[in-house]
KOLDO-227913 format. One record per residue (C-alpha): residue number from 1; x, y negated, z negated. Coordinates in steps of 0.001 Angstrom, whole numbers, plus 500000, padded with zeros to 6 digits. Last residue first. Layout:
N
+-----+--------+--------+--------+
:  nr :     px :     py :     pz :
+-----+--------+--------+--------+
: NUM :      X :      Y :      Z :
...
+-----+--------+--------+--------+
END
This chain:
248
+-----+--------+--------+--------+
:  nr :     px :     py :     pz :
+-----+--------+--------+--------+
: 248 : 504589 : 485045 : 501231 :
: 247 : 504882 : 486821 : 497653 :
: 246 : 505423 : 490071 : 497688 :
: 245 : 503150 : 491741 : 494968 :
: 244 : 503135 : 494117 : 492364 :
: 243 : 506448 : 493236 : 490876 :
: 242 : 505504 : 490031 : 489171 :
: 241 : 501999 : 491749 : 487045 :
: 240 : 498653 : 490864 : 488584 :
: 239 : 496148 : 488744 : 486772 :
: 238 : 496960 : 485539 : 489056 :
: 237 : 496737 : 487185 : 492462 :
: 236 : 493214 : 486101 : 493260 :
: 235 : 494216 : 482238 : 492330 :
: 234 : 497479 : 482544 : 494498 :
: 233 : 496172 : 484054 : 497490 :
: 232 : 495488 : 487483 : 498376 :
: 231 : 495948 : 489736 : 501590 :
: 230 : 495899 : 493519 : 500373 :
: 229 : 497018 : 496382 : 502850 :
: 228 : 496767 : 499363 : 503574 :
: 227 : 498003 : 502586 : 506109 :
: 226 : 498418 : 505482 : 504359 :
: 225 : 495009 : 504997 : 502422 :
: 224 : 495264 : 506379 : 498515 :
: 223 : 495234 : 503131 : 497023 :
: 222 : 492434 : 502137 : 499050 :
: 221 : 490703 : 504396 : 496093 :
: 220 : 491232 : 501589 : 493791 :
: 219 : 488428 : 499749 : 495523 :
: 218 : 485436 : 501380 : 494540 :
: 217 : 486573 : 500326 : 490535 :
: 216 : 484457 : 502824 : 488398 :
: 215 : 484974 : 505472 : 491503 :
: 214 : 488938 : 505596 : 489449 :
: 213 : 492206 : 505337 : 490862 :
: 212 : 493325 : 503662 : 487408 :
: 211 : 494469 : 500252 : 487383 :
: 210 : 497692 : 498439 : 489119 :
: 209 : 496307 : 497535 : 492487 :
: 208 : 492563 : 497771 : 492271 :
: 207 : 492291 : 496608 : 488849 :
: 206 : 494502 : 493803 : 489384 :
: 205 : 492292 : 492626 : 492410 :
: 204 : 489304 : 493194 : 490517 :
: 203 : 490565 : 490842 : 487642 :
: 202 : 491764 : 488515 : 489677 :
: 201 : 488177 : 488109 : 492151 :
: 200 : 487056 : 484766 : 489813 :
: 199 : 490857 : 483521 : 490179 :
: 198 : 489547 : 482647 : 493830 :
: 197 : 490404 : 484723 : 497253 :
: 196 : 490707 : 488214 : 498368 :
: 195 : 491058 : 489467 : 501508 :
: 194 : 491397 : 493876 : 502082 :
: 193 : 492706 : 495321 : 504787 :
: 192 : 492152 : 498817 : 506451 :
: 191 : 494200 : 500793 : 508924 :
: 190 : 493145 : 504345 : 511018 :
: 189 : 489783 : 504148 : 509479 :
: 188 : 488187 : 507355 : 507444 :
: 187 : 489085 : 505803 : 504055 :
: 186 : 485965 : 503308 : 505125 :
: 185 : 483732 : 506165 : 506037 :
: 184 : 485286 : 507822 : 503046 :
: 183 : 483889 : 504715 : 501111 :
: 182 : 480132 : 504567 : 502040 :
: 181 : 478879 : 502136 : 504956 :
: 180 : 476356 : 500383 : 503324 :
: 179 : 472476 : 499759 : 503502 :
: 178 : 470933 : 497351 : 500817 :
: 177 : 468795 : 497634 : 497684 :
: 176 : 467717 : 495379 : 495190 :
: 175 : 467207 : 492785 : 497794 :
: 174 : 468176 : 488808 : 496100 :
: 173 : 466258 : 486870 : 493997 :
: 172 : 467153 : 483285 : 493655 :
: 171 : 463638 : 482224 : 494220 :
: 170 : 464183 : 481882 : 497848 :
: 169 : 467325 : 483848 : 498911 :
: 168 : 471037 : 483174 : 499204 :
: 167 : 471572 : 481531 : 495778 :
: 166 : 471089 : 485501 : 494652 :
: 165 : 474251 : 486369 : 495885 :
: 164 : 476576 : 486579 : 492677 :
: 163 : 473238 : 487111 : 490097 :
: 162 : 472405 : 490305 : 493283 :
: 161 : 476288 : 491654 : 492718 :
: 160 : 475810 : 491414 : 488876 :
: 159 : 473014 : 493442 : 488745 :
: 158 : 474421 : 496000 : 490718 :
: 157 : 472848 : 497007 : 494212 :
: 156 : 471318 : 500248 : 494785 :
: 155 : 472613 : 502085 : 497852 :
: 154 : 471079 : 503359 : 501033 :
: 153 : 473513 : 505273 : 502876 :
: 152 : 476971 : 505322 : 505101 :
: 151 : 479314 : 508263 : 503980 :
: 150 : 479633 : 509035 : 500395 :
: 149 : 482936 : 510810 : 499524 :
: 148 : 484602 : 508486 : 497364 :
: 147 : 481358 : 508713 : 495582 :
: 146 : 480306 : 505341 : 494277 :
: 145 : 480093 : 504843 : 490639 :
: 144 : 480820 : 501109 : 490447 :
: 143 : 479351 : 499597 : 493654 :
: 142 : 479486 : 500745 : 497365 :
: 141 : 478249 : 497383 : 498985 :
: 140 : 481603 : 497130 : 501066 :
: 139 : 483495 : 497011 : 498838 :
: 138 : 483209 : 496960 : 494823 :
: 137 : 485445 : 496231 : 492597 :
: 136 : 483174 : 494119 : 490062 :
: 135 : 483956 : 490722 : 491524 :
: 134 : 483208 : 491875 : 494752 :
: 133 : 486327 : 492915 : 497098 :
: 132 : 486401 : 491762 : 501167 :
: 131 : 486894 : 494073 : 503482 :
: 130 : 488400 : 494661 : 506785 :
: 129 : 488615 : 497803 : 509032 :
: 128 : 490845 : 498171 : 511789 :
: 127 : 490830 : 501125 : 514216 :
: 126 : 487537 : 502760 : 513177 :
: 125 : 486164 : 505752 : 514665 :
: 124 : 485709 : 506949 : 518114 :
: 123 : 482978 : 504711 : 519119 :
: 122 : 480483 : 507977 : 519125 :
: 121 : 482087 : 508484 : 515270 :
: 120 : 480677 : 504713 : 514534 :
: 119 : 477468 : 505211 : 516239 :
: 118 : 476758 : 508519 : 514697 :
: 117 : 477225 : 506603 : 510808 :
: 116 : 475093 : 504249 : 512274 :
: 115 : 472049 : 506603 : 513197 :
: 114 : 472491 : 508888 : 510176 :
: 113 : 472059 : 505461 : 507458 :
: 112 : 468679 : 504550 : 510130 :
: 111 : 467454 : 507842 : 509674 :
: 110 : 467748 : 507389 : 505900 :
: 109 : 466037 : 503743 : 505774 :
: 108 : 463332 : 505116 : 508355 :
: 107 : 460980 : 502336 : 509134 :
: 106 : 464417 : 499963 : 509701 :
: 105 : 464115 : 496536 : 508438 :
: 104 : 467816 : 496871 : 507110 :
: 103 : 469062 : 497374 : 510403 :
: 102 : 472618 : 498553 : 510399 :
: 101 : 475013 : 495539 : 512265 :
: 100 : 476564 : 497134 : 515317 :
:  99 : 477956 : 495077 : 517804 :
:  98 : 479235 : 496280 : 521726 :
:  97 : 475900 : 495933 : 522942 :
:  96 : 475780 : 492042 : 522667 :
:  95 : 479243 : 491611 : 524626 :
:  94 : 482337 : 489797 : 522536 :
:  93 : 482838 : 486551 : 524201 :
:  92 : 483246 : 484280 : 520991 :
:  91 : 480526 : 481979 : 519135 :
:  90 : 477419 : 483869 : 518510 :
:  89 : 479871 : 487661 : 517456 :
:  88 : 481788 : 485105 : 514758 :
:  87 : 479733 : 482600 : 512217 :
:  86 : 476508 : 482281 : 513207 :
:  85 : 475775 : 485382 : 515108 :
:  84 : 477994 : 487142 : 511700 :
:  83 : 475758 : 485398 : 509262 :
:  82 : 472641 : 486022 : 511279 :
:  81 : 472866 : 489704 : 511470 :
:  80 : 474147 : 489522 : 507602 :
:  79 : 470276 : 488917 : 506437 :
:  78 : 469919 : 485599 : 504460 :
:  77 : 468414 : 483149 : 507868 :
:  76 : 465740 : 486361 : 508070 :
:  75 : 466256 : 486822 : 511918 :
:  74 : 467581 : 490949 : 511458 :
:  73 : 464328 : 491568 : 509546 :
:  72 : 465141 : 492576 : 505751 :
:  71 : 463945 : 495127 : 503382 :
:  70 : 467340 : 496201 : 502715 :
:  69 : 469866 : 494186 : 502609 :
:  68 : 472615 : 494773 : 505172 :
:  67 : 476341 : 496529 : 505347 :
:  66 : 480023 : 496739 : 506784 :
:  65 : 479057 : 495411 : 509889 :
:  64 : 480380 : 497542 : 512867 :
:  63 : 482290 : 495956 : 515968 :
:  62 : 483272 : 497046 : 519322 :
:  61 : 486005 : 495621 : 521282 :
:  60 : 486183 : 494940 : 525069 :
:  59 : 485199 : 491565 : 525101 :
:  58 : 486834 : 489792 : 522381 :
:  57 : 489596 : 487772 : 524190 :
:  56 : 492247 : 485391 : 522594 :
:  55 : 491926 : 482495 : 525002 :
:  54 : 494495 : 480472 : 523459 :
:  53 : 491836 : 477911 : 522020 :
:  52 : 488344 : 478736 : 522636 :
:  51 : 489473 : 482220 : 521268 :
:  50 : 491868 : 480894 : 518750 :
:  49 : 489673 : 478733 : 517044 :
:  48 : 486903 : 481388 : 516694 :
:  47 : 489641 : 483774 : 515458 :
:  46 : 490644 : 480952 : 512578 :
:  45 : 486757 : 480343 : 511788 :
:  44 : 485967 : 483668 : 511444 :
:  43 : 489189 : 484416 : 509470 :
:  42 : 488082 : 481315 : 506759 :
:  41 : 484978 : 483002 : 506659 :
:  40 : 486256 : 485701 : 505117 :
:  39 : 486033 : 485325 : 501774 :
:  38 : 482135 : 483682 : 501986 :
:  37 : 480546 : 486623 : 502620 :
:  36 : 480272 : 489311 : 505200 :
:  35 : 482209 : 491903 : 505823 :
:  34 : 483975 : 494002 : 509153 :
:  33 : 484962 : 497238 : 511091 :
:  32 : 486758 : 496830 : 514127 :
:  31 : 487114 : 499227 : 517344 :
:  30 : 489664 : 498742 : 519208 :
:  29 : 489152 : 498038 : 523275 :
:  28 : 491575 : 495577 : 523528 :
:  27 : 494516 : 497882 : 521812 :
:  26 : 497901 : 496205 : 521321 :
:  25 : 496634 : 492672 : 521571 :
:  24 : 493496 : 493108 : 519668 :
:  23 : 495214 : 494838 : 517212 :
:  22 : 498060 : 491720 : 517043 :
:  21 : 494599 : 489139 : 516758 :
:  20 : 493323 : 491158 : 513545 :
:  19 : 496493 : 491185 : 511989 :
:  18 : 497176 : 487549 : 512849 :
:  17 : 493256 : 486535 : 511829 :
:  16 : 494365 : 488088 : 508486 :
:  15 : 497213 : 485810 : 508374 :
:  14 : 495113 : 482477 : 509261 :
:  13 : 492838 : 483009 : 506342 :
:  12 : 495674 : 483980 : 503772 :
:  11 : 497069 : 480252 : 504685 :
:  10 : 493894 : 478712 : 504222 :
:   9 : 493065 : 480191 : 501137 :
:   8 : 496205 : 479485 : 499964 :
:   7 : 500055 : 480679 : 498825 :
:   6 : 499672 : 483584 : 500318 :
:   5 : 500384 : 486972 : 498331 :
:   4 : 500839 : 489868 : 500119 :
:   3 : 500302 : 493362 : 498729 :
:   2 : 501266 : 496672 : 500844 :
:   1 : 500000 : 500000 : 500000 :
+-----+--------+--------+--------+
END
């Protein structure tokens, strides 16, 4: 596992839109896994920059969401289709039928979960997939207690997870339940990198680095990927001990 630590948002931004740009290069027709939230917008905005740009080229690579709420129809203004139309796959030339976000306002929840987790070996699997890490270790939306061998399923959010995103909806209540990717289809991709950002993600980040490999912290079990890699700033970085990270 290798740990980076950038000295800003900003900066950490810009170097996870290098790795993502140097697959692109070396394989235009990879296939990316990717989150939502407000960590990696800073990437969206860098690789949005660089296609209008340099003319860094989207087209022939397929993406998959990492999750959705449950419950929700793909134009509800909270639902991750329209985060990632408004901030990536609406503003760069990657083709319509090339991105997968699971539908949450599927009639069949559990047909839906087989349907994308099809998709996703039909595409050959995951070249790059990139996370972000929730304040209580989770990725993806596979919270504390995840099976390291779930595959992509409906999952019950944590209370803590719907407090975090609850600003999102009306009422401040967010979906109690969402669809996710499980965490050996995540240990299943070929590389996988993980942003974090804000002293309120240290104590995950230190958990998942230096802790115990452990389904109480989801993202500990990166620790076991050949091929991973953490991208922090400063404030994310704070809680871990000098040695654990290279400093960038």
């Amino acid at each position: 596992m290798r740990t980076r630590v950038l000295p800003d948002y900003e900066t950490m931004s810009a170097a996870a839109a290098d790795v993502v740009a140097s697959k692109l290069r070396k394989k235009p027709h990879a296939v990316f896994m990717v989150p939502t939230g407000t960590t990696p917008l800073g990437m969206y905005r860098e690789l949005v920059a660089r296609h209008e740009g340099d003319g860094l080229s989207f087209a022939r690579a397929t993406f998959f969401n990492l999750d959705e709420y449950l419950g929700l129809p793909p134009d509800h203004p909270a639902s991750y289709h329209v985060y990632m139309r408004k901030n990536f796959y609406g503003r760069v030339d990657i083709e319509p039928e090339r991105v997968h976000v699971p539908d949450g306002f599927a009639p069949d929840p559990e047909a839906e979960c087989g349907r994308y987790e099809q998709e996703i070996r039909a595409a050959g699997g995951v070249d790059l997939c990139v996370l972000g890490i929730g304040r209580n270790g989770h990725i993806g939306f596979n919270e504390p207690g995840a099976s390291f061998d779930s595959r992509t399923r409906v999952v019950r959010l944590a209370e803590s997870t719907r407090r975090v995103n609850a600003t999102d909806f009306e009422g401040d209540r967010a979906p109690e339940r969402a669809i996710s990717v499980g965490m050996r289809t995540i240990s299943d991709s070929g590389e996988v990198l993980l942003l974090a950002s804000g002293a309120n993600k240290a104590r995950a980040v230190a958990a998942a680095v230096g802790g115990e490999v452990s389904e109480e912290v989801p993202a500990s079990a990166l620790r076991r990927h050949p091929n991973v890699s953490f991208l922090l700033d400063r404030d994310a970085a704070s809680a871990l001990e000098g040695s654990a990270a290279r400093r960038s």
